[in-house]
Structure formats: C-alpha cells, structure tokens
N, C-alpha and C positions, 0 to 999 in steps of 0.2 A: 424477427429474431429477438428485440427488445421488447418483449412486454415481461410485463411485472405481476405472473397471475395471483396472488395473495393478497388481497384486500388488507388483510387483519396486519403486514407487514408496515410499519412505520420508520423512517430513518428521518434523525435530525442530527442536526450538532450539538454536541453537549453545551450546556449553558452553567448548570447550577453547581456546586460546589459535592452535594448528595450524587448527581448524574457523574461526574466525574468519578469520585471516586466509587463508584456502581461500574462503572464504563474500566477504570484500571483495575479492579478485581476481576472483569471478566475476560480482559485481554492476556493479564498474567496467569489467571489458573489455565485459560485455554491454550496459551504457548507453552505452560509446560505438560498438560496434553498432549498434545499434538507434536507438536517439537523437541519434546523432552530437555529442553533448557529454560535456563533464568532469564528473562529479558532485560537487555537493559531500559532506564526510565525511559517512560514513555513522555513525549514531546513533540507539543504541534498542536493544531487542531480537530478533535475527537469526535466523529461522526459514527452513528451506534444507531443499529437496528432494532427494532422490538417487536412481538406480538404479543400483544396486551403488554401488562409490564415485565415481561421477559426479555432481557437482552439475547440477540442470537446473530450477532453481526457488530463488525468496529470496521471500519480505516481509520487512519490515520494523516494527515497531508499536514506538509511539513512545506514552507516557502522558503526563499532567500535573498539575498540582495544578488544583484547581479554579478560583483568579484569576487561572492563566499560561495564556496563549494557545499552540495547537500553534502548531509551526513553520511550516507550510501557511495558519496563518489570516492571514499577515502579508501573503502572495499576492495576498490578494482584499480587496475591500469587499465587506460582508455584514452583515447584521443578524439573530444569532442567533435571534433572537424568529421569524422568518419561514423558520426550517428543516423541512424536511417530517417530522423526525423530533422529540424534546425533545432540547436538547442541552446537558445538563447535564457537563462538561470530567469531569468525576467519574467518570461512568458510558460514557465515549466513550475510545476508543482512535485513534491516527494508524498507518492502514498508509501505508506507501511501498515502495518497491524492490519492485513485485508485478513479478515476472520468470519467464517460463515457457518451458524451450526443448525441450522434449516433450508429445508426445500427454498427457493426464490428469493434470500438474502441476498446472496452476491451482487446480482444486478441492482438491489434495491438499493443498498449499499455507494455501491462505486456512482451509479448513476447519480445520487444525493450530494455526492462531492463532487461529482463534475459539474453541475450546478453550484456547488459555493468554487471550486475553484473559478468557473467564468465566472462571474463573480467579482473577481479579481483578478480578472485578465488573462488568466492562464488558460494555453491552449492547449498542452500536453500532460501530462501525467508519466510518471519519471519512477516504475520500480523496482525492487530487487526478488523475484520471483522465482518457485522451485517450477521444473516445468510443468507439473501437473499444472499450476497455478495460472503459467502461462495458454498452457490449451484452454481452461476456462476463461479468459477473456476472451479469448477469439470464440469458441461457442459461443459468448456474450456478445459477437459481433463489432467485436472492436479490433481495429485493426495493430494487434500488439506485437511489438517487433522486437527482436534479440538483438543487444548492442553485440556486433559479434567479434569485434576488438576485445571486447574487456573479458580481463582478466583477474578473476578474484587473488586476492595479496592475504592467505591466512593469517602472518605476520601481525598487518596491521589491523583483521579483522579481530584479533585477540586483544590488540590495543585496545580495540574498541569495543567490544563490549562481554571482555572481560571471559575468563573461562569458566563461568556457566554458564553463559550466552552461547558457545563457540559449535556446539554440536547441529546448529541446524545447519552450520557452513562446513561441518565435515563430513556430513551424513547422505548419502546419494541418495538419490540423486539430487547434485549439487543446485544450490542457486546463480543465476542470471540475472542480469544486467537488462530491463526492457524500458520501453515508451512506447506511449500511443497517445493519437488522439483524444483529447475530449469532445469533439464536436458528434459524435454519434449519440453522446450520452445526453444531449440535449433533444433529442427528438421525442 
C-alpha cells in the first residue's frame, strides 16, 4: 500500500531563502484555492514536493517543548489523557499545509517528513484534518485516528487566525482533530 510510483516526484525540505519563499507562494495561492481563505503565516519546517522544478506538494511540521501546547491545540477542547495514541508534546510533531496537486504527492510528501520528524525523535504526527483528508491517510496506510473528544472552539479558532482564515473551519465538512503513527512511513 506504500509505494511511491512517480519517479519524477522529489520531496525535500526547504533550505534556501528562493525555496521558501517559492514554497509560501504556493501554499497560500493553493489555500486560497482550495479553501477559499487567507492563511495565516506559515511557521515551522517546510517540506515541498516537485517534478522537475514544479512545486506540487507542501507539509508543514511544526515541534514544541514539552509544556507548550501546538498551535492546533488552542482549536479544540480535548483531554490529552483520552488520545488513541500516548501523547507525549516530546515525541509528537504538528503537520499542517498537507497540500497535493498531483497523482503520488501525498505519500511522497508525508513520508519525507516522517523521516525528518524520526529524525528527531518524534513518533507521531499530530493533525488538524477535513475528513476527506483524513480517509487519504488511511488509504496511505497509516494508521490515523480521530481525537474523538475534541471539540473545535470557533471562538478561539478566529483568535487565531483571523477572519479570512476562518472559512475552512466553518465550511462542512468540518475539520478534526487526528494522530498517527510515523513508523509506517519509514518502511
């Protein structure tokens, strides 16, 4: 179920000051695309798909120290204790901007960051997903699960990023709360 048939497909992390900002042109016209909102800044480390020098793929993964909450956890009510995975801030990473606009990105994608998040230690991968988004992981064979405690807080999701952001969290179907393993993405 993991294979990556595209040869021509490349994913790195962005390095150079050119790639980044190539990498945030393509994430922000593609959210307002796709989601018909303003994102807010983008923050973390930028992991970008290509064929040839076409961008056609981003995540995002975002760490934390162990007593700071991701960015995403401010979204919901949730009670960490009652996660279907352990979720220790330590060993968990925050993807965002999972963005695919070709056949066999996705997996090329995600897989590239679960390799840099082991990396640094991280076991899990920690997102905020519409469900379509969520079915394609498990197609991809990973095992991704609905926090099913949490509760998206519109309130504080406008705090955060703002009302031209706010349409992808009012617009059904709504986003969720997941986690999954990285260790599949290593094989």
């Amino acid at each position: 179920m993991m294979s990556v048939s595209n040869p021509l497909i490349t994913a790195s992390i962005v390095v150079t000051q050119k790639e980044h900002d190539e990498a945030i042109v393509y994430i922000e016209s593609s959210m307002r695309k796709i989601f018909r909102c303003e994102p807010p800044p983008t923050r973390g480390a930028i992991c970008i798909a290509r064929i040839h020098d076409r961008i056609v793929g981003s995540l995002v993964l975002q760490s934390t120290k162990h007593d700071c909450p991701f960015p995403i956890e401010d979204h919901y009510d949730f009670d960490p204790k009652e996660m279907p995975f352990p979720f220790s801030r330590s060993e968990v990473v925050q993807a965002t901007r999972w963005i695919a606009t070709e056949p066999g990105v996705s997996l090329r994608v995600v897989k590239a960051c679960g390799w840099i998040a082991h990396g640094f230690e991280k076991r899990y991968m920690f997102i905020e997903a519409k469900p379509y988004s969520v079915e394609r992981l498990c197609e991809l064979g990973l095992d991704c699960r609905i926090v099913k405690n949490a509760v998206l807080v519109p309130e504080r999701v406008r705090e955060s990023v703002g009302e031209a952001g706010i349409f992808y969290y009012t617009e059904h179907p709504l986003p969720t709360l997941c986690i999954f393993p990285i260790a599949p993405l290593l094989i």
